[in-house]
C-alpha positions as CSV (number, residue, x, y, z in Angstrom):
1,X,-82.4,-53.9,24.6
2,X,-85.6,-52.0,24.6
3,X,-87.9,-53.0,26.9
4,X,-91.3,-52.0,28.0
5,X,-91.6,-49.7,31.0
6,X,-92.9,-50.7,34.4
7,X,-94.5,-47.8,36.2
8,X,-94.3,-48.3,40.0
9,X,-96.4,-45.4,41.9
10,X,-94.7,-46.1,44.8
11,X,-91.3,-44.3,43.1
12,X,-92.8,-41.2,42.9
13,X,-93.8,-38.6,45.1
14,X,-97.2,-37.2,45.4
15,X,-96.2,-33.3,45.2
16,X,-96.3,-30.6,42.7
17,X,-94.0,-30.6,39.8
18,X,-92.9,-31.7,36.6
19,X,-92.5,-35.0,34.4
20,X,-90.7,-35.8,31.6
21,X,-91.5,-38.9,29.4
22,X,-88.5,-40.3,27.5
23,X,-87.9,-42.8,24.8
24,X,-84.9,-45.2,24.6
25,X,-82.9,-43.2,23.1
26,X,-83.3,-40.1,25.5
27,X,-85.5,-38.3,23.9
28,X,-88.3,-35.9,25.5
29,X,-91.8,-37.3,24.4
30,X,-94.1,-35.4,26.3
31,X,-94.0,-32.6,29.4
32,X,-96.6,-32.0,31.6
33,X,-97.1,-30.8,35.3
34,X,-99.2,-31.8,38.3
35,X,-100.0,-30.5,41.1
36,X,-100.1,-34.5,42.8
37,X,-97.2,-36.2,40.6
38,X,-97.6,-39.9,41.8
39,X,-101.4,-39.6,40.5
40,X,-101.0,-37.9,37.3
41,X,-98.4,-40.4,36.4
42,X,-100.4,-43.1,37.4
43,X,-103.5,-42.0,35.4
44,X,-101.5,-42.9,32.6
45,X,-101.3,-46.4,33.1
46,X,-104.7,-47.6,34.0
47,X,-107.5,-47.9,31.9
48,X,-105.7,-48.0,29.2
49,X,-108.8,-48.5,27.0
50,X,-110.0,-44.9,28.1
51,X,-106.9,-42.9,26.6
52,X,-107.1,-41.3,23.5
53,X,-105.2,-42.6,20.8
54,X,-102.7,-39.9,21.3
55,X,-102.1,-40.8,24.7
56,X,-102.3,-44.3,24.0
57,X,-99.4,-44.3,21.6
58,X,-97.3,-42.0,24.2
59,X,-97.4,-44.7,27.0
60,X,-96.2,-47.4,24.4
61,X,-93.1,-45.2,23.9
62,X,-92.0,-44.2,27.5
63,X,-88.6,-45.9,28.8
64,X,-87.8,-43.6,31.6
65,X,-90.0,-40.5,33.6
66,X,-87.7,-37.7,35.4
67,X,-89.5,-35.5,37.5
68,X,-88.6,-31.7,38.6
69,X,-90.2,-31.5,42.5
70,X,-91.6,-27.6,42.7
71,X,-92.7,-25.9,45.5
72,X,-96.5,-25.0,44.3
73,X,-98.3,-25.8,41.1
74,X,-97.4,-22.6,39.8
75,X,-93.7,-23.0,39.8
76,X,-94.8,-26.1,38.0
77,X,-96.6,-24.4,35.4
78,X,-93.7,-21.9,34.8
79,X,-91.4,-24.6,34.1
80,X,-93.7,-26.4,32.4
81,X,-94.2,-24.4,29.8
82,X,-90.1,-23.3,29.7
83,X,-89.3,-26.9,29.1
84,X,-92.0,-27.0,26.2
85,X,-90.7,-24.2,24.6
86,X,-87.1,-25.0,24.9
87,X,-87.6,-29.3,23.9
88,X,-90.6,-28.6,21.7
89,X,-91.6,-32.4,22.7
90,X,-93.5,-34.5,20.2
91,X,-96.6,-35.5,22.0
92,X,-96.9,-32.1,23.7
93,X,-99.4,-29.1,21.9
94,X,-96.4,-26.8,20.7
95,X,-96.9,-23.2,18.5
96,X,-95.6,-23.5,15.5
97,X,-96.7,-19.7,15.2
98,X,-95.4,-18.5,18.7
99,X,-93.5,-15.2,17.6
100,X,-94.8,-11.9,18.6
101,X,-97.3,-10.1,17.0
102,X,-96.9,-6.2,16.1
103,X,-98.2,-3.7,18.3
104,X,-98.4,0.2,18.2
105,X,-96.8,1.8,20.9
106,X,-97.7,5.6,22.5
107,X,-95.1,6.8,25.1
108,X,-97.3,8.8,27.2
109,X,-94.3,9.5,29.7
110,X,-92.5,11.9,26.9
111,X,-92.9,15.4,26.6
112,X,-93.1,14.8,23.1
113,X,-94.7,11.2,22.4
114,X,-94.2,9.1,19.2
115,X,-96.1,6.3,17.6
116,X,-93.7,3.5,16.9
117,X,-94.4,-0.3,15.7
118,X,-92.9,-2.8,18.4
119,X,-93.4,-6.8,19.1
120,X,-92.4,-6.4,22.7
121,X,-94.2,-4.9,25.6
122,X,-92.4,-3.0,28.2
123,X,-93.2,-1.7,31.6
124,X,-92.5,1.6,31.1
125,X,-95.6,3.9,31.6
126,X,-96.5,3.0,27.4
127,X,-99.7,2.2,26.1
128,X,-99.8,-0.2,23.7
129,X,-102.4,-1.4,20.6
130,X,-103.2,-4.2,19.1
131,X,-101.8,-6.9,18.0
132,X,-101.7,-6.8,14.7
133,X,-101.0,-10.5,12.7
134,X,-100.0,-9.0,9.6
135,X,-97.0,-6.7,10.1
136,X,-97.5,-5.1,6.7
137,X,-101.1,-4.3,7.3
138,X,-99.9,-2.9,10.8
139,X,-97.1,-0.8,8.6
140,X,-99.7,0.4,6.3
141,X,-101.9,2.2,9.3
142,X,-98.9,3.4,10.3
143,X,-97.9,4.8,8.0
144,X,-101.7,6.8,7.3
145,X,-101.7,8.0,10.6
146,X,-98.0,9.5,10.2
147,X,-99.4,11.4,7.3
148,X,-102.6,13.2,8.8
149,X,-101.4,13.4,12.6
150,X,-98.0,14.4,12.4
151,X,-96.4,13.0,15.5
152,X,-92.5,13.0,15.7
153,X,-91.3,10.0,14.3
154,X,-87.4,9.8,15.3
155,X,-86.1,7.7,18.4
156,X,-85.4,9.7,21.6
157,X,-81.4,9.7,20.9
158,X,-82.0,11.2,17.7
159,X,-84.5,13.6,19.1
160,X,-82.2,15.1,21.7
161,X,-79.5,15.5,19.5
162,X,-81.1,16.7,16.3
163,X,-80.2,20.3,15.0
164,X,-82.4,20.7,12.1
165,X,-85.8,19.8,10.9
166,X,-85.7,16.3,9.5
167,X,-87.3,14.9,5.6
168,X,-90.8,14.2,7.5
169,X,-90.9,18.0,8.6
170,X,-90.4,19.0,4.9
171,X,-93.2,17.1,3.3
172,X,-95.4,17.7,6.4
173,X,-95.3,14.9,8.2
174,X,-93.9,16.3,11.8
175,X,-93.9,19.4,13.7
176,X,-90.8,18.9,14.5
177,X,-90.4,19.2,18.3
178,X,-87.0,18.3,18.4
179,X,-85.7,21.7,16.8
180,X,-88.7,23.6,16.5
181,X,-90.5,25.7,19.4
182,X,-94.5,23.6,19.1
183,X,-97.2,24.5,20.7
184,X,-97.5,21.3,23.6
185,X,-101.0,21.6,24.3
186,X,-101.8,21.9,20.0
187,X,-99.0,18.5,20.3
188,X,-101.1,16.7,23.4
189,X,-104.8,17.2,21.4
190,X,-103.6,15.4,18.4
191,X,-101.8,12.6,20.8
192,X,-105.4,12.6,22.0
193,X,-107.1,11.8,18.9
194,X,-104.5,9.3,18.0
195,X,-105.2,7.7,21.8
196,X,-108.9,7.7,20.7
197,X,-108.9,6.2,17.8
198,X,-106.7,3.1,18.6
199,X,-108.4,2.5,21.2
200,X,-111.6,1.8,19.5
201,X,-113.4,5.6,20.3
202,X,-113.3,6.2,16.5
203,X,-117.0,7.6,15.8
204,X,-116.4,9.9,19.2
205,X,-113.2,11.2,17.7
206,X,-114.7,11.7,13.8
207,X,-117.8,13.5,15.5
208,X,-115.3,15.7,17.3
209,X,-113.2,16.4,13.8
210,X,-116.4,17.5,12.3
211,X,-117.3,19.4,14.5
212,X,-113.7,21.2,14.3
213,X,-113.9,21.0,10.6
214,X,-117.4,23.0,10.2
215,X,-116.3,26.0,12.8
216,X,-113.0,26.3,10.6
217,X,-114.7,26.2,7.4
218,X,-117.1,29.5,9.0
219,X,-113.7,31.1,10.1
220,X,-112.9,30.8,6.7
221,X,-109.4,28.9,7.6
222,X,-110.2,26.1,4.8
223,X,-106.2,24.7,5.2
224,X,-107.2,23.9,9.0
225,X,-110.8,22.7,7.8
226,X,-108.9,20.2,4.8
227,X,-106.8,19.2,7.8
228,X,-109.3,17.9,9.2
229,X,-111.2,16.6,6.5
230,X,-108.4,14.4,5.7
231,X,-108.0,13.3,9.4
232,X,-111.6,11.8,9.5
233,X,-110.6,10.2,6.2
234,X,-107.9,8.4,7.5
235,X,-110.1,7.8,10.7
236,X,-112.8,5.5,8.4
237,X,-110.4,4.3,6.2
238,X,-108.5,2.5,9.7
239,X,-111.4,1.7,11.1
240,X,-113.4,0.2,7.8
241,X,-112.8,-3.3,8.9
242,X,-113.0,-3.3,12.1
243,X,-116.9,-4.9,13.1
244,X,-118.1,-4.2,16.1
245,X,-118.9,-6.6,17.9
246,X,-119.6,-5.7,21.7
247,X,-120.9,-2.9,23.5
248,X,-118.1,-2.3,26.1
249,X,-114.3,-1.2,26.1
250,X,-112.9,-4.0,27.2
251,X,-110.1,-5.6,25.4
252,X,-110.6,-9.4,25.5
253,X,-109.2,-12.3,23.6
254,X,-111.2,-14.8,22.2
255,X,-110.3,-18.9,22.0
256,X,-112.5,-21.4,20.2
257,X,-112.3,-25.4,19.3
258,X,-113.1,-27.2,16.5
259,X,-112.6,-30.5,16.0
260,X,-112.3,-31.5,11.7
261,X,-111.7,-34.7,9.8
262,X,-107.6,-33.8,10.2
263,X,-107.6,-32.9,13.7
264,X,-108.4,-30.2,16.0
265,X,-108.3,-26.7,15.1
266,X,-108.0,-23.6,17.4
267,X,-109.1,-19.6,16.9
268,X,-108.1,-16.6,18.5
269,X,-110.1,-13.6,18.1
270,X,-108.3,-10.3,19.4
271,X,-111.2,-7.8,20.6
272,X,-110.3,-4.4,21.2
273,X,-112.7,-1.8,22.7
274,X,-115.4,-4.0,21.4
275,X,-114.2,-4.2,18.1
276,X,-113.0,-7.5,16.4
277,X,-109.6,-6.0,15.8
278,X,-107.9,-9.6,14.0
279,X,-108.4,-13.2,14.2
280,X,-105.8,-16.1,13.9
281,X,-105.9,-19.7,13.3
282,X,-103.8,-23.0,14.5
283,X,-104.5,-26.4,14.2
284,X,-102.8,-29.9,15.8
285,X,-103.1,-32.6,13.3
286,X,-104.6,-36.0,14.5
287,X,-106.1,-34.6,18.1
288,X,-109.8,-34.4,19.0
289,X,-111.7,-32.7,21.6
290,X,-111.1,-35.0,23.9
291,X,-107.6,-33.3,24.3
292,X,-109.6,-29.8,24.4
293,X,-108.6,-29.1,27.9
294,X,-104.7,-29.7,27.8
295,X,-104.7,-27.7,24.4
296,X,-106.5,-24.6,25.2
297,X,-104.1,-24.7,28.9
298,X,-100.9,-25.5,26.6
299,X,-101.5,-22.5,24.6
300,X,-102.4,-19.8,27.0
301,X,-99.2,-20.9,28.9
302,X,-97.0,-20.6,25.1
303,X,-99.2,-17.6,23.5
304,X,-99.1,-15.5,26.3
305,X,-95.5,-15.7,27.1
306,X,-93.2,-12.3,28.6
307,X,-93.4,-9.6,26.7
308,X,-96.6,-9.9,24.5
309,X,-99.7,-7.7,25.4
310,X,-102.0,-10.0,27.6
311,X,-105.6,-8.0,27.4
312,X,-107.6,-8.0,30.8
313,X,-109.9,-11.3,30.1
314,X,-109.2,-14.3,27.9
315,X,-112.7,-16.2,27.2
316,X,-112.3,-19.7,26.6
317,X,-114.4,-22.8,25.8
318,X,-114.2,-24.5,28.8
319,X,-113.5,-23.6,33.1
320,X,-110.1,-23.4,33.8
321,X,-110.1,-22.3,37.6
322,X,-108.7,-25.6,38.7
323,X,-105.4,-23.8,37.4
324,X,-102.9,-20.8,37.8
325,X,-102.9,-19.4,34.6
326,X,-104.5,-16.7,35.4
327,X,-101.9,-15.6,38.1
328,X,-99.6,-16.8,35.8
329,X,-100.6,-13.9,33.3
330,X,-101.2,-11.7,35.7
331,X,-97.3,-11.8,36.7
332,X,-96.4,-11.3,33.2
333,X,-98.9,-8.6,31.9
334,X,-98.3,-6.4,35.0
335,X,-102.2,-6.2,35.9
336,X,-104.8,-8.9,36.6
337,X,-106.1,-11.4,33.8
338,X,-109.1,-13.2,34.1
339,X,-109.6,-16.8,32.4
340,X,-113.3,-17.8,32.0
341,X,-116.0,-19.0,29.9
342,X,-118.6,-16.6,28.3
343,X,-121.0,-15.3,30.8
344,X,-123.2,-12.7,28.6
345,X,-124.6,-13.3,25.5
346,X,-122.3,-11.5,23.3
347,X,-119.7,-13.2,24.5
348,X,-121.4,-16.4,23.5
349,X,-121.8,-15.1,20.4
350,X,-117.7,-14.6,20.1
351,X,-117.2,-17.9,21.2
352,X,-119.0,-18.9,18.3
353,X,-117.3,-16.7,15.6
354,X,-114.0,-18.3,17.6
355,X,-115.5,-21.6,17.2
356,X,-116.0,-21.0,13.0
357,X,-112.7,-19.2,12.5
358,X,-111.0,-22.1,14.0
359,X,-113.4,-24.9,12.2
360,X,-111.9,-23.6,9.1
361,X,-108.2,-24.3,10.5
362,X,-106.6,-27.1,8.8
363,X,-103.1,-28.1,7.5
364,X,-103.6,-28.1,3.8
365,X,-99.5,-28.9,3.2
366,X,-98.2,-32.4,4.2
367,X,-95.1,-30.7,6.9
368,X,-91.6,-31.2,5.9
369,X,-90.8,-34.0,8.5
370,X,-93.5,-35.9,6.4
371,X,-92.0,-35.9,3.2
372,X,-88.7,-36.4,4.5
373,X,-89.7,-40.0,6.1
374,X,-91.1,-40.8,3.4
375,X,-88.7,-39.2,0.8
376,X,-85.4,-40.9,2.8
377,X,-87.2,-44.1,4.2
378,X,-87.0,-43.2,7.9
379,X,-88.8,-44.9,10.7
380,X,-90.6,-41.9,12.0
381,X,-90.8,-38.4,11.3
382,X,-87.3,-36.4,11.7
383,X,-88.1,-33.6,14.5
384,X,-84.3,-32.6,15.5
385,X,-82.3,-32.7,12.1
386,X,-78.5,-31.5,12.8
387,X,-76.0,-31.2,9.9
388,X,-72.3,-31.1,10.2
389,X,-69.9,-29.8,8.0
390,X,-66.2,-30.4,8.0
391,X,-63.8,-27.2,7.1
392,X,-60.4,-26.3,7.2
393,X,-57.9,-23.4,5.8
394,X,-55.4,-25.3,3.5
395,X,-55.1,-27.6,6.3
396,X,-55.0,-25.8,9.5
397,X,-57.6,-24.6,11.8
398,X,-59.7,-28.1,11.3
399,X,-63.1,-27.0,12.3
400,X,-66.7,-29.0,12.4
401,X,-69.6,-27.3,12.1
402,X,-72.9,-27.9,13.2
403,X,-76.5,-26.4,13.4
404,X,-79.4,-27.5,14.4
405,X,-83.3,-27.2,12.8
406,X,-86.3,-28.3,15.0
407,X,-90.0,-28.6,13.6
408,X,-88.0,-27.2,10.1
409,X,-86.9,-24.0,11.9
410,X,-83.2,-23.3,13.1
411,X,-82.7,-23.2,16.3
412,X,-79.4,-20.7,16.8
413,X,-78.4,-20.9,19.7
414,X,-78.2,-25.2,19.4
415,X,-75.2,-24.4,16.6
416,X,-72.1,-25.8,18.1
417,X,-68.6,-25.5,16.9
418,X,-65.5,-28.3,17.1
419,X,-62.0,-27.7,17.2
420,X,-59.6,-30.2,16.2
421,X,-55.9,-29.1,16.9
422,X,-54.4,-32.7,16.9
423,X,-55.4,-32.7,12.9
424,X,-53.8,-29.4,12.4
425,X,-51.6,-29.4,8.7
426,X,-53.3,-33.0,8.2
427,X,-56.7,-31.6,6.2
428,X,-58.2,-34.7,7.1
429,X,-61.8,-34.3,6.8
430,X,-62.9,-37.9,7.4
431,X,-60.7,-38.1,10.3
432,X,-62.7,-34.9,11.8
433,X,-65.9,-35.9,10.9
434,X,-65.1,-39.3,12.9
435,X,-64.0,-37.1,15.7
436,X,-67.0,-34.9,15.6
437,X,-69.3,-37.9,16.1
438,X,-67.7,-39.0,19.7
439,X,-67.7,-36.3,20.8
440,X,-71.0,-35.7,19.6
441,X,-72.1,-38.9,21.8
442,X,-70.2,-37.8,24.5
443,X,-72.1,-34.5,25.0
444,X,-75.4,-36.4,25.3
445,X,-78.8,-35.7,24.6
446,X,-81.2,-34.4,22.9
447,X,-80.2,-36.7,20.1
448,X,-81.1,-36.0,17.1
449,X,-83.8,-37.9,14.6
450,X,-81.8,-37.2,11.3
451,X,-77.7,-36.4,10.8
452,X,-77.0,-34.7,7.9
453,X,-73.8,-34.8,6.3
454,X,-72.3,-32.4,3.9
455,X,-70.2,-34.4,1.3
456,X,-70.3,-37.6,-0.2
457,X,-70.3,-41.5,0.6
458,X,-66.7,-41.2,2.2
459,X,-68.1,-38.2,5.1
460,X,-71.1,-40.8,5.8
461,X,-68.8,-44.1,5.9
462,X,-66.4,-41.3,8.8
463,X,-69.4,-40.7,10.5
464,X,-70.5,-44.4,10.9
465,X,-67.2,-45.4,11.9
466,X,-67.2,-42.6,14.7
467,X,-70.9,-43.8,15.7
468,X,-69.5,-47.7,15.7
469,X,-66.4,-46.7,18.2
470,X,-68.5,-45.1,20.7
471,X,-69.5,-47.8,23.8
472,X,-73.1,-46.2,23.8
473,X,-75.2,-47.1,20.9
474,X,-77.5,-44.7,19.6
475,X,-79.1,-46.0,16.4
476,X,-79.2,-42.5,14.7
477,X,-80.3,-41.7,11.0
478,X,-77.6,-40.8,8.6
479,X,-77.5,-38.8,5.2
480,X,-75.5,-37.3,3.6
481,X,-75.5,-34.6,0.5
482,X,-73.3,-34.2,-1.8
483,X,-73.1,-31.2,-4.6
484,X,-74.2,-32.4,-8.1
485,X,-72.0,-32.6,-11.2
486,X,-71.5,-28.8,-11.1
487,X,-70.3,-29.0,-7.9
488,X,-71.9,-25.4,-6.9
489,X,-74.0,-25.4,-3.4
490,X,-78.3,-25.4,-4.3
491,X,-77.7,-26.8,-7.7
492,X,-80.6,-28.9,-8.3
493,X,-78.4,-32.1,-9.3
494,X,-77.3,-32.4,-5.7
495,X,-77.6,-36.2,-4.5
496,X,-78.9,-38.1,-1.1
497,X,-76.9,-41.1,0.1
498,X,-77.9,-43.1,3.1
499,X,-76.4,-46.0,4.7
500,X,-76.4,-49.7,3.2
501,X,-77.0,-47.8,0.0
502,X,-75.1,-47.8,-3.2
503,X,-77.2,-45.4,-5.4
504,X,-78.4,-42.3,-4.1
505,X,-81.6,-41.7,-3.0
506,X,-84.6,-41.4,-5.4
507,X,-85.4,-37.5,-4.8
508,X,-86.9,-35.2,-7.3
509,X,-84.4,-32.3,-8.3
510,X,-86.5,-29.3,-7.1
511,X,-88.7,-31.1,-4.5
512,X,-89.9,-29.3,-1.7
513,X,-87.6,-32.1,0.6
514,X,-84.9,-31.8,-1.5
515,X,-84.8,-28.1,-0.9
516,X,-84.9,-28.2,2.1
517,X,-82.1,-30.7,2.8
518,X,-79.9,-28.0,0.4
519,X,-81.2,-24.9,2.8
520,X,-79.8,-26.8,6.0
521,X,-76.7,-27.9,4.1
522,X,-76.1,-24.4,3.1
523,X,-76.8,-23.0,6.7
524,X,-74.2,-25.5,8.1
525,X,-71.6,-24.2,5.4
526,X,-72.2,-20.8,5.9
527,X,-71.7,-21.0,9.6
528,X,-69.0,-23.0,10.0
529,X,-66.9,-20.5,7.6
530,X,-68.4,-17.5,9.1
531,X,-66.8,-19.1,12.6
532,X,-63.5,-20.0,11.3
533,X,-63.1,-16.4,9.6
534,X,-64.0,-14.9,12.7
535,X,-61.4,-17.3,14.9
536,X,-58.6,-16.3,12.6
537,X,-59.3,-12.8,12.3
538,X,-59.5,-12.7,16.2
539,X,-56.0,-14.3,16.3
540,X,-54.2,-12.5,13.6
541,X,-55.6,-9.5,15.9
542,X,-54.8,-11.0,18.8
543,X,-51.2,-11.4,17.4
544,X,-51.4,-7.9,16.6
545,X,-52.1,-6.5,19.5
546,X,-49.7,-8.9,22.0
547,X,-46.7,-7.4,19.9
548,X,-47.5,-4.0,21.4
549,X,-45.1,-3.2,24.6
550,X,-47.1,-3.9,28.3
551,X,-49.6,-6.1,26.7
552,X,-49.1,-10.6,27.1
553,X,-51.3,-12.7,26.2
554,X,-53.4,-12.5,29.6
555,X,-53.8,-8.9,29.1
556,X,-55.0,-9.4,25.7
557,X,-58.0,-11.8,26.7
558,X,-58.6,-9.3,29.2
559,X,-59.3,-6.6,26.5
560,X,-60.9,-9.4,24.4
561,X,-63.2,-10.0,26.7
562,X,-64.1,-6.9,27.6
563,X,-64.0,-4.6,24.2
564,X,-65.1,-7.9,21.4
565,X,-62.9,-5.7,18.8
566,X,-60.3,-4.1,18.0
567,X,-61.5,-0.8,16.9
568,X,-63.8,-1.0,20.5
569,X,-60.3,-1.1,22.3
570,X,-58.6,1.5,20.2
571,X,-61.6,4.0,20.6
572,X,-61.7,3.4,24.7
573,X,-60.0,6.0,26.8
574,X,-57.5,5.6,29.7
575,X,-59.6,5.7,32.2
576,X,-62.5,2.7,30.7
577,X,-58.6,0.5,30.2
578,X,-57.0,1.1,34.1
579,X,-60.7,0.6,35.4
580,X,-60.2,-3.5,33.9
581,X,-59.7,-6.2,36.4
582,X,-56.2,-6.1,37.1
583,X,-54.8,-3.4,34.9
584,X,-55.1,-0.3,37.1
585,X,-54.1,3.1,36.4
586,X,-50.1,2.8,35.5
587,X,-50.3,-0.3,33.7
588,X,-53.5,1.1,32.0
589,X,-51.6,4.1,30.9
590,X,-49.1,2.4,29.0
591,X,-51.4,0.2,27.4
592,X,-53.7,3.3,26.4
593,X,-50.3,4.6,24.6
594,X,-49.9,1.9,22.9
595,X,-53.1,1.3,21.7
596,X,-53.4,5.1,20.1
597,X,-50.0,4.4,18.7
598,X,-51.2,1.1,16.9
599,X,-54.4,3.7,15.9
600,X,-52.2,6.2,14.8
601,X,-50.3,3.7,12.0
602,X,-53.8,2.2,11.0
């Protein structure tokens, strides 16, 4: 039976770390760290009248704390936000929008540098600019400087091993280092200007080209002087919206609250070299102000994960020195990161362009989770939806498939696979789908808030029965989908069933829900075949290459493991084979014959 929590203080420890808030069922309702645990956790349960409604509404759920001891408040923070990320709790602020932003990248540690378009910084002696929200936009500068600064533009393999000129030489778009004998101090100049202009020195650098222009124009070399004239044109035209906006080259990201009618809103002005290089927008439906300080600490921890360029101050709304974010960034960025409210009054002024952009965030679509409660009659909002799907080969290799979508994404690496040799020749897929569900049960949380099946009423009734034989009871939602009269997958006739139900469920053919129901249906299909394929291409491989003289079955996983294919292993020379555990240079021999004779019959 569910009953309410009783929080003793006295069963918790008053060091650093983590907590996680559970439901009944298991679930993960909220992270959060402290640096004193016992009074953290025991801020939640007095004065109740003081919380927020958010808050408020967390404490009536909680049926269990764990807690992760850490060594300082640091450590806490680090797994603090790892555990977000991973559980993407519900009463926790989570990024919707957390991927990586495009960045230009100059390799200053070639001889030859390139400008390339990457969402991952790297420690390498690179400089990168940026970031850019809209790739294409990015892709569009890109592609002007490419045209009027003719860097190199292939990879360093292909550089190295190129023996002619490539397309981008022949329309004028590279010297072509690779091949060709340039001129490295003509090729380090124009990585100069390229330097200057991404970094914001754009009316030094057009004053420069001017200058170059006129004296060529004198000299009578009018190509050179066009040159240039077409380099300060591409100069303005990538500069044209950038405002400036401060009078310093510092890079420095801007955060700003809002609080609307909907909820609370957050922007993010990038500033680059004093210019207002982007902006972006997020907003956290149903939270107010009074939540300002755990959202703007949330989100610095999530935004400015490993790999994404962390500029050298981050101005925000309100002090956060109490925390060690800024050591935090400073780990990951390489260099040090300060975290503090505007000082100057520019920087005032940015917090209030931050402040505007993020007034104007709101979430004009009801989310997918909403119209799915409503649509199939849940009791809450579906977060964790996993779909199974039940597939087999004329009867043999039973297999059930399933994949997982959190917030509406898919989360990969939660797809799980399940064997069923004891129904091999039987093509029972009720009996597998049972099967599925135990063992579902038995691997244990995080449970999800919606199952969906792919089939009819008869898949749902298997998966019931499953749930009913299981000791632990978990109370989870069921659908299933089954194809409409044409019986083709994403036909718009396909039906909802749900249990106690005789008809299917009332859903609009084409709604947005409906859709999206079909998408994760389709996903689960496509996997679970992909899988199967895969197994019984590896086996009639496997069988393949276990006929060959010297080579068992142990050997064979050995190469398996090692090579992933069978072209990998027929390619590898003798010495790569005799060098795997336990095969050594005789045995490795005959195998390596064998192999090129299987190679030579293919």
């Amino acid at each position: 039976m569910d009953t309410e929590y009783k929080f003793f203080a006295a069963n918790f420890p008053d060091t650093s770390g983590v907590y996680l808030m559970k439901d009944g069922r298991g679930r993960i309702l909220y992270v959060g760290k402290a640096k004193h645990l016992r009074r953290r956790l025991s801020s939640y349960f007095r004065n109740a009248a003081a919380h927020t409604p958010k808050t408020r509404a967390l404490v009536s759920r909680i049926r269990h704390i764990d807690i992760l001891l850490t060594a300082t408040e640091k450590e806490a923070l680090l797994l603090e936000s790892g555990l977000i990320k991973k559980h993407r709790p519900r009463y926790n602020v989570v990024l919707k929008d957390d991927k990586q932003y495009v960045l230009f990248r100059l390799d200053r540690t070639a001889e030859f540098p390139r400008l390339s378009m990457t969402r991952k910084v790297v420690r390498d002696g690179s400089v990168y600019f940026g970031p850019f929200t809209s790739a294409s936009a990015a892709r569009t500068v890109w592609k002007l400087l490419g045209k009027v600064f003719p860097l190199r533009k292939c990879k360093d393999t292909a550089f190295r091993n190129r023996v002619r000129p490539c397309l981008y030489h022949d329309i004028g778009q590279c010297w072509a280092p690779c091949v060709l004998d340039v001129d490295r101090e003509a090729y380090a100049d124009m990585v100069h200007r390229v330097e200057m202009l991404l970094s914001g020195r754009s009316m030094e650098l057009v004053d420069g080209l001017t200058r170059r222009m006129k004296e060529a124009s004198k000299a009578l070399e009018f190509e050179r002087a066009a040159a240039y004239r077409d380099q300060i044109r591409a100069v303005r035209k990538t500069v044209e919206g950038q405002a400036a906006v401060i009078h310093d080259n510092r890079d420095r990201d801007v955060i700003g609250l809002a609080e609307t009618p909907q909820g609370l809103g957050l922007g993010l002005l990038f500033v680059r070299q004093g210019r207002l290089l982007d902006q972006k927008q997020f907003f956290w439906p149903g939270l107010t102000l009074d939540e300002g300080v755990e959202v703007v600490e949330s989100f610095i921890g999530q935004f400015y994960g490993p790999g994404r360029f962390i500029p050298s101050l981050i101005i925000t709304p309100m002090d956060l020195a109490d925390t060690p974010l800024d050591e935090v960034l400073a780990e990951r960025g390489g260099a040090s990161v300060r975290i503090a409210p505007p000082k100057s009054t520019q920087e005032k002024q940015l917090l209030g362009i931050a402040r505007n952009v993020a007034a104007q965030a709101t979430e004009v679509r009801e989310s997918i989770a909403s119209r799915l409660q409503k649509a199939l009659r849940l009791p809450e909002e579906p977060v964790r939806i996993e779909c199974v799907d039940a597939s087999h080969l004329g009867g043999t290799d039973m297999r059930v498939g399933q994949v997982v979508f959190e917030d509406g994404r898919r989360s990969p690496e939660a797809s799980r696979l399940y064997a069923f040799p004891e129904l091999e020749g039987a093509g029972d897929d009720y009996a597998a789908l049972a099967g599925w569900a135990r063992r579902r049960m038995e691997s244990g949380p995080p449970w999800p808030d919606l199952v969906l099946i792919d089939g009819g009423r008869g898949q749902l009734s298997a998966v019931e029965k499953g749930l009913a034989e299981c000791t632990l009871e978990c109370g989870w939602e069921l659908a299933a989908i089954a194809k409409g009269e044409s019986r083709r997958a994403g036909e718009l006739g396909d039906v909802i069933f749900r249990p106690g139900r005789k008809n299917p469920m009332p859903l609009k053919p084409g709604s947005p829900e409906l859709l999206f129901l079909q998408k994760i249906r389709d996903e689960a299909h496509r996997f679970v075949l992909g899988r199967q394929r895969r197994a019984r291409k590896k086996a009639v491989l496997s069988s393949e290459l276990t006929s060959l003289p010297g080579i068992g079955p142990k050997t064979a996983r050995i190469l398996w493991d090692h090579f992933e294919s069978l072209e990998a292993m027929l390619e590898a020379d003798g010495a790569a084979i005799a060098g795997l555990p336990g095969i050594g240079p005789k045995r490795g021999g005959k195998i390596f014959e064998a192999l090129q004779a299987l190679r030579a019959t293919r």
